[in-house]
Each structure stands twice: as structure tokens, then as C-alpha cells.
C-alpha positions in Angstrom: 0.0 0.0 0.0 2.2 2.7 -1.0 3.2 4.9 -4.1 4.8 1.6 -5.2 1.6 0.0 -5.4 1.0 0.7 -9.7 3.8 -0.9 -11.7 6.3 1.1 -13.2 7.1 3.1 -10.0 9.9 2.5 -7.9 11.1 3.8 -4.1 12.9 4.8 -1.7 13.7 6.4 1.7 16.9 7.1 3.7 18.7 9.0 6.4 20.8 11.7 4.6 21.8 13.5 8.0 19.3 16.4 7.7 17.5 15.8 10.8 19.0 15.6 13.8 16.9 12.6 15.1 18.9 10.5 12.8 15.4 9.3 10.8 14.5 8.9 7.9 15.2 12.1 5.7 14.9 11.8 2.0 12.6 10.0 -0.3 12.7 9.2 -4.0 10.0 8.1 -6.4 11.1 7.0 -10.0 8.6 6.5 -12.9 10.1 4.0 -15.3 7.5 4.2 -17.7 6.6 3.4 -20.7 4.9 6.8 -20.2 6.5 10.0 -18.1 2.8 11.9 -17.6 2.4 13.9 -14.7 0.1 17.0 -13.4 0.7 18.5 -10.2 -1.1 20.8 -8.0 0.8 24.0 -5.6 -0.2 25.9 -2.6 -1.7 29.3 -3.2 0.8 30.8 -1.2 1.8 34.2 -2.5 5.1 33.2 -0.3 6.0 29.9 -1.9 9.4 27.6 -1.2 12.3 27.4 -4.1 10.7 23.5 -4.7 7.9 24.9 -5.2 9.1 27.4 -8.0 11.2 24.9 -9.4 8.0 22.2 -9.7 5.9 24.6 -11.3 8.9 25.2 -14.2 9.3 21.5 -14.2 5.1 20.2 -14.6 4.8 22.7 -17.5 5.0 20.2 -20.5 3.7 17.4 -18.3 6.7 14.7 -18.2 8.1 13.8 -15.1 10.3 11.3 -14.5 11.3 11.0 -11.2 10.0 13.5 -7.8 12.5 13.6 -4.9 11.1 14.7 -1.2 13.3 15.6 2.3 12.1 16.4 5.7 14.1 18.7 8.1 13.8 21.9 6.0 11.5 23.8 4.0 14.0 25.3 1.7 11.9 28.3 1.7 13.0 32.4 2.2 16.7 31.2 1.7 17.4 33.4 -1.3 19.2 32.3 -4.3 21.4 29.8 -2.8 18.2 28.1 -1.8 17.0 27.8 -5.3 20.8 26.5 -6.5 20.3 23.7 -3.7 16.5 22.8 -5.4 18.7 22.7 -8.5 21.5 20.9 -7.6 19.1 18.3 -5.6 17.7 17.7 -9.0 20.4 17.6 -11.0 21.9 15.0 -8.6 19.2 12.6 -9.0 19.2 13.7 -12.9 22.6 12.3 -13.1 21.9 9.1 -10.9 19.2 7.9 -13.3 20.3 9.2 -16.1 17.1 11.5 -16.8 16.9 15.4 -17.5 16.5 17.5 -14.3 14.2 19.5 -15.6 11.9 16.1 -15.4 12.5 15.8 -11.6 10.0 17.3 -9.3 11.9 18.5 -5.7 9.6 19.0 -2.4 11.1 20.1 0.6 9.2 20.0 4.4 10.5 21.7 7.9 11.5 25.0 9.3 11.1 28.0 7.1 14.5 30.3 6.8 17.3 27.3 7.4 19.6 26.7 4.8 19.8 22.9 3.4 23.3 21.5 2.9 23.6 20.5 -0.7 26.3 18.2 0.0 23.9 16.2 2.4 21.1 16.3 -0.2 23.6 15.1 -2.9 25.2 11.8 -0.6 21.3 11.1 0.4 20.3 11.4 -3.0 23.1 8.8 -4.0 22.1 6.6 -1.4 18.6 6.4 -2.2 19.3 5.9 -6.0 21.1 3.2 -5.0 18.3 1.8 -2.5 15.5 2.2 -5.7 14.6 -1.7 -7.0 12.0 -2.8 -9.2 11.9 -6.3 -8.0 9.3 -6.6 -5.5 10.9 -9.6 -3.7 13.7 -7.6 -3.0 11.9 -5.1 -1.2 9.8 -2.6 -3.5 6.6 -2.4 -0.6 9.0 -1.4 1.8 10.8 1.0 -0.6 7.3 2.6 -0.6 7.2 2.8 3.2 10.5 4.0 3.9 9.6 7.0 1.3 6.6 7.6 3.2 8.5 8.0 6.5 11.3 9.8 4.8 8.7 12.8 4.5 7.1 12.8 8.2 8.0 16.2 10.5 5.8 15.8 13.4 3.7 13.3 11.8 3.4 10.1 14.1 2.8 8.2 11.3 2.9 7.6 7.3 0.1 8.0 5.4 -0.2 6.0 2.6 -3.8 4.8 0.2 -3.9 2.1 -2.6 -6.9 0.9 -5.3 -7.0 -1.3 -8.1 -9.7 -1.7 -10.7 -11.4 -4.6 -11.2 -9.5 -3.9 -14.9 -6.1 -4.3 -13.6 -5.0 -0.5 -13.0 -3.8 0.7 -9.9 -3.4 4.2 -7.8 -0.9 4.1 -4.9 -0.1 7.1 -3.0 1.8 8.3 0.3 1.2 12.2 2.3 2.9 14.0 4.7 1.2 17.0 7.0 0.3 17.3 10.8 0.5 21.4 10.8 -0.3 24.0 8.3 -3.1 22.2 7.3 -4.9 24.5 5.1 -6.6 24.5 1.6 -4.2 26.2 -1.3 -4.9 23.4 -4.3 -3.2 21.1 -2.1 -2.1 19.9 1.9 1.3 19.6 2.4 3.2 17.3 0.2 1.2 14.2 -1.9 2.9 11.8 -4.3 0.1 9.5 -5.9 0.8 7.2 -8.7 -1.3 5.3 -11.4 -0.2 2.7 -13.9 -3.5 3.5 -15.8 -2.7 5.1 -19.7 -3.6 8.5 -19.0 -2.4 11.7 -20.6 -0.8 14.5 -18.8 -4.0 16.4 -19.4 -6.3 14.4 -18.2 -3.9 13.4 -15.2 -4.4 17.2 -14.2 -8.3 17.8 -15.0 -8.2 14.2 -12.6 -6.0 15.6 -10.2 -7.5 18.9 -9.8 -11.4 17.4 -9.9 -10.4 15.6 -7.3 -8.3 17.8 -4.7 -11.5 20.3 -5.2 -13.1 18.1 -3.1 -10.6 16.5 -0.8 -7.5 18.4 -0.1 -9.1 21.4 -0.3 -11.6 21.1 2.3 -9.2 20.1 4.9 -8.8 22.9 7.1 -7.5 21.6 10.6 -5.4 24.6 11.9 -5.8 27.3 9.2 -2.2 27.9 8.1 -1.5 27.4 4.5 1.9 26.0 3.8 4.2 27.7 1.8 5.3 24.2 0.6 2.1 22.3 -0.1 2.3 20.3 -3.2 0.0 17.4 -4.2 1.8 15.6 -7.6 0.7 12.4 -9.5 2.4 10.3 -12.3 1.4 8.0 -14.8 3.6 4.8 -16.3 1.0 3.5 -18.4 2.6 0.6 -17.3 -0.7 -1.4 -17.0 -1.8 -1.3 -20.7 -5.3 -0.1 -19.7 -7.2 3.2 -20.3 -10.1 3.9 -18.0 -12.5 6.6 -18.9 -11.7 9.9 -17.4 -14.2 9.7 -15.1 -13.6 6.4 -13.6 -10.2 7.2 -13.2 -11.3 10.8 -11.3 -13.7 9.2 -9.4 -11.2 6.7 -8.1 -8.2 9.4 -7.5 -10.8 11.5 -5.3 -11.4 8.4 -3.3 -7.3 8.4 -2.6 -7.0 11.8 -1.9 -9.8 11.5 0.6 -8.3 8.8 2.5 -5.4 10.3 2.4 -7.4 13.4 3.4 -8.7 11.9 6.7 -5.2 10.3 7.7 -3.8 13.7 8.0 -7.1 15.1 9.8 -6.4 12.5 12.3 -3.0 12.7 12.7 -3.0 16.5 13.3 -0.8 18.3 16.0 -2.1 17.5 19.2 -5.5 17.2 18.0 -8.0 15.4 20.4 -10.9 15.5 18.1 -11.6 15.3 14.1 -14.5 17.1 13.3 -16.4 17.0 9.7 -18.4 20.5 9.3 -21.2 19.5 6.9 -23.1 22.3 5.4 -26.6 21.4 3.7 -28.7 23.6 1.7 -26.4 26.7 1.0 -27.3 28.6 -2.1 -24.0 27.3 -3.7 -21.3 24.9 -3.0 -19.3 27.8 -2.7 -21.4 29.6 0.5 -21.4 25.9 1.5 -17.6 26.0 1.9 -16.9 29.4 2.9 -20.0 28.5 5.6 -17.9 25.7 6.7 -14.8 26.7 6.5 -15.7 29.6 9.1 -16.8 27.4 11.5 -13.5 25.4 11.1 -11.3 28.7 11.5 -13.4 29.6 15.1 -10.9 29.2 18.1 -13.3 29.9 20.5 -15.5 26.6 18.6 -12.3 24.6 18.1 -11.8 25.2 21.9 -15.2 24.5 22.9 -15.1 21.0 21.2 -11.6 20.0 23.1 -13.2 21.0 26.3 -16.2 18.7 25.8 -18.8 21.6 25.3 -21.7 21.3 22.4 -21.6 24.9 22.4 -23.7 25.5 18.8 -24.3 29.3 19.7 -20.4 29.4 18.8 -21.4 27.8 15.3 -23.8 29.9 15.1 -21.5 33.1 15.4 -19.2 31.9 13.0 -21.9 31.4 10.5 -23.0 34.7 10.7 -19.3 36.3 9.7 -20.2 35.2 6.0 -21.6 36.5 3.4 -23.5 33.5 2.2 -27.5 33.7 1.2 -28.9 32.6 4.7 -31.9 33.5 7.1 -30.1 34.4 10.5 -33.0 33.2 11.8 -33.7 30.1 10.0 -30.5 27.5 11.1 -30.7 24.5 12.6 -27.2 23.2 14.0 -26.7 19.2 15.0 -23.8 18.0 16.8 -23.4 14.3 16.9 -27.0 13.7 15.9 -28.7 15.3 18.6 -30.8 18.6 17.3 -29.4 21.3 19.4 -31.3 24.5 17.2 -33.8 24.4 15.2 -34.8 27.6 13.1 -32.3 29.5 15.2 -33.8 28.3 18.8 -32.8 26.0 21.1 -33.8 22.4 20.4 -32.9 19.3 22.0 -30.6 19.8 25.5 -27.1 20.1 24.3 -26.3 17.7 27.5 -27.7 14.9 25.1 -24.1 15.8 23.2 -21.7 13.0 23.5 -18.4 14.4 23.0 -16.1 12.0 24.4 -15.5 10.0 21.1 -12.1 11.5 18.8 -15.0 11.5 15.9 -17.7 14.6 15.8 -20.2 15.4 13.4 -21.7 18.9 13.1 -24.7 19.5 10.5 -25.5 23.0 9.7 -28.9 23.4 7.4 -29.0 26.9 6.0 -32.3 26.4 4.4 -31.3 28.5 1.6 -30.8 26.3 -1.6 -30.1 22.7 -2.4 -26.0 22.8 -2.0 -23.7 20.6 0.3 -20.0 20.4 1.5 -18.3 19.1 4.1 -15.3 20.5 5.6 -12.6 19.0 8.0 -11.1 20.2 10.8 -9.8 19.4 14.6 -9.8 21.2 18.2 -7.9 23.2 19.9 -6.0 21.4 22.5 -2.9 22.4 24.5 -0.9 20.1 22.5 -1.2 22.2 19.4 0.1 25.6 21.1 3.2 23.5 23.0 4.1 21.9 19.6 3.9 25.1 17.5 5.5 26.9 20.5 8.7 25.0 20.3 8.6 23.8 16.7 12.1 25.7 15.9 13.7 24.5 19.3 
């Protein structure tokens, strides 16, 4: 279950020395074909990391040919001897598979401002090269694994997603993101890959169907990375075209799994919470209804402490501009009607709120359109963590 899952794709994840811990540090995936496709997907950051500028010069004709990841440093707001390490990072794996760099995608992950070491990069790239195998009984699954840990910060685990078609194609993929988890086209860093015979086109009208709906409306802390990258590539390697929408409908299902593993692995979160808005005027109002509600401390708080307190959903709701009576709202939380029509309903001591899982249904009563946004609580965990990330 990894991005080694659909043929043609090969893994692999070392310790190149750029995290302290001694773990796992670098990961490389190689596409070895028959096709190169690839589309790709970047955080809307106006502040993005060199990777990030470099990926988005590299995805323009759609070939990719190989992607290589590290932990312990976003390579981002280091100037031009950043962007010469995202250069020389590719041009180092380039040169170990014989490939163009400009066909190798670089994502980086950490602290913001820190210089990467080049020479590091370069010795881990050589060993993971060197660690890549095609044969799976030499150790291509855990190739795939030990590129999915290669790309944890303060993950506590790797989150990885397969599927194969009852017609023999495959999507594998593997994520990375426990912080900054905030819509921007993508969540933190994403490799998927498909052996299905897809075009670069339709891998990106695929890819960005897809993240629409997924990536995009997971909102646990509301920080947008300046990193975030979601990229999938296609071998072809099975010999089998799906339709375009079989193949989309299966990539969302991926990048919702892998969607939900990240929601529940979030820093110091005690609780996952799905915000489902019903009968908004739009899908849009249903977002942006949702995705205030996700954004409302003193909500997030209430839900850590145990307290259905739906008067804070309520005032959330009414920051928007969406088409809604003010009046007119009924709020659930964990099946139990707390307001109806913007009264109280059932006791909100009928809310259950020990389980990690919480549901909250909003009804704006204003149209026929639905969406569902995730998010987390507020816990003390989450301030110490982000209070001593750079220590």
C-alpha cells in the first residue's frame, strides 16, 4: 500500500543527515514508464518555497520522471542559494538515473529560513538511488514505506492509500502534513501514482477534480503552507485506459483517505471534526460557511473541552456572506438537534463528546448545495508543539 503500489514506479527512503533525530530524511520516487505523464497541484501561497518554484517550471510540458522529497527543512525564504540547492538536488538525482533534471520534481518539508546543505542532499540522493529496485521480492513495498517516513515532520505516522480496478490499474499514493493544514490546491506534500494510460492532461483535470473536493476542504489549523504540493504520475505501465471519469472518481477516493489520515494525525488534536453544510445557495457559501466554522478558536476550543456549544457555530456562521436567514438555522452535533430555526432544540447535555470523531450539521435552508469541511480542536498540544517547533 504505497506509491509503489501501480507498476512502473519504484522507491525509496533514507537518512541523509538532515534531521538531527537520525530518521529517515529523504525519499525518491522513480517513474520508469513506458509513459512519463504527470500533473501537479501548488499551494496558493503568494510566499512559496524554491521547490515549489522549481516544480511549477518543471510540470509545465507534463513529463516527469522521477520527484524527490526531504524532511528537516522547507528550503523556503533562503534566497538564491536556496533555489541552487533545489537545482542541484535535481540535477543530482538527474545524473543518478540518467534522466533530465528538468523532469525531476523537488519537495522540501521543515523550518522556514534554514539553509539545506547541498552536499547532504547530494550523498542522500546517492544513497537512495542506489536503495530504488524494481523487483518486489527484493523489497519494492518497503521502498514505498521508507519514502513515506522519509517525508514525516511531526507526523506520528505515514500516510499511505492504494486501489485497483477490477480492470487491472492501480493508484498508490503516500502524504505528509500534521500542521499548516490548510486548503491552497493542495495539503502539504502528496505523491500518488497510477499505472492507468492517462495523458498528462487528463492526469491534471483528474487531479484537480479531485483535490477540489478533498484536499481542499481540509482545514485543521488554518495555516497554508508555503510548501504544499500534491503531484501524481502516470507509467501506463498497466496497458489499460479507464475513462476519465472512472479514473477521477477513483483518485478523489485516494485523496480523501489520504485526506482523513492527515485530519487524524494533526498536531495535538483530540478530536476530528467533519463540518457538513446542507442547503447553502451554492457549494461555494457551503464552503466558505464551513470553512468559518472550522477557522473559530473559541468553537475549536469548545469542542476540546467537551462543550456542544452551537451558539459558537452559530456566530461563526454569521461572519459570512452567504445567502442565509439568520434566523432560520438548525445546527446538530453528533446527531442530537441542538437548534432548530435558530432556537434551542434538543438539551445540548444529550451531546456525547467523548468520542475523537464529531459530526456537526448545519442546514442553512437556503438552496439545495452541500459540503463538508474538516477540521480538529484546539488542545494544549497544538500551542506547545507550535510553541517549540524551531527548538
Amino acid at each position: 500500500m504505497s506509491v509503489t503500489a501501480a507498476s512502473g514506479f519504484v522507491a525509496a527512503g533514507v537518512a541523509a543527515g538532515l534531521k538531527s533525530s537520525g530518521k529517515r530524511d529523504l525519499a525518491v520516487v522513480q517513474n520508469r514508464g513506458p509513459l512519463t505523464a504527470a500533473a501537479a497541484v501548488f499551494t496558493a501561497n503568494r510566499c512559496k518555497a524554491n521547490p515549489v518554484l522549481w516544480s511549477q517550471q518543471v510540470i509545465a510540458d507534463g513529463v516527469v520522471s522521477a520527484i524527490v522529497l526531504n524532511s528537516g527543512g522547507a528550503n523556503c525564504y533562503t534566497g538564491a542559494a536556496g533555489f541552487q540547492v533545489t537545482h542541484g538536488t535535481a540535477e543530482a538525482v538527474a545524473e543518478r538515473l540518467e534522466i533530465s533534471s528538468g523532469d525531476v520534481l523537488v519537495c522540501s518539508t521543515g523550518l522556514i529560513g534554514d539553509q539545506l546543505d547541498l552536499d547532504v542532499l547530494t550523498a542522500g540522493v546517492a544513497d537512495a538511488t542506489l536503495a530504488l529496485t524494481a523487483d518486489p521480492a527484493a523489497g519494492e513495498t518497503a521502498g514505498g514505506l521508507a519514502a513515506a517516513e522519509a517525508i514525516m515532520t511531526t507526523d506520528t505516522r505515514p500516510k499511505q492509500a492504494e486501489y485497483t480496478a477490477p480492470t487491472g490499474w492501480t493508484i498508490g499514493g503516500m502524504a505528509k502534513g500534521a500542521g499548516m493544514l490548510a486548503p491552497g490546491l493542495a495539503t502539504m506534500l502528496v505523491v500518488i501514482t497510477t499505472d492507468a494510460v492517462l495523458t498528462s492532461e487528463q492526469l491534471d483535470t483528474a487531479l484537480r477534480r479531485a483535490t477540489h473536493v478533498t484536499f481542499d476542504r481540509l482545514d485543521s489549523d488554518g495555516a497554508m503552507s508555503t510548501n504544499d504540493t500534491v503531484a501524481l504520475l502516470g507509467s501506463g505501465a498497466s496497458g489499460v485506459e479507464p475513462t476519465l471519469d472512472e479514473f477521477a472518481a477513483a483518485l478523489t477516493g485516494i485523496c480523501a483517505d489520504l485526506a482523513r489520515q492527515l485530519q487524524a494525525d494533526a498536531e495535538g488534536a483530540s478530536h476530528d471534526i467533519a463540518i457538513e453544510v446542507r442547503n447553502a445557495l451554492t457549494e461555494d457559501e457551503a464552503v466558505t460557511v464551513g470553512r468559518a466554522v472550522s477557522r473559530s478558536n473559541l468553537f475549536k476550543a469548545a469542542i476540546f473541552g467537551n462543550d456542544p456549544n452551537w451558539g459558537r457555530v452559530l456566530a461563526a456562521v454569521g461572519t459570512t456572506d452567504a445567502a442565509f436567514d439568520p434566523y432560520g438555522i438548525d445546527v446538530a452535533i453528533n446527531g442530537v438537534q441542538v437548534c432548530s430555526a435558530g432556537e434551542p432544540d434538543q438539551p445540548r447535555t444529550l451531546v456525547d463528546l467523548t468520542p475523537r470523531a464529531v459530526s456537526v450539521l448545519i442546514d442553512l435552508h437556503a438552496g439545495s448545495a452541500t459540503a463538508t469541511i474538516l477540521t480538529n480542536d484546539l488542545t494544549h498540544d497544538y500551542v506547545h508543539e507550535n510553541s517549540a517547533y524551531a527548538s
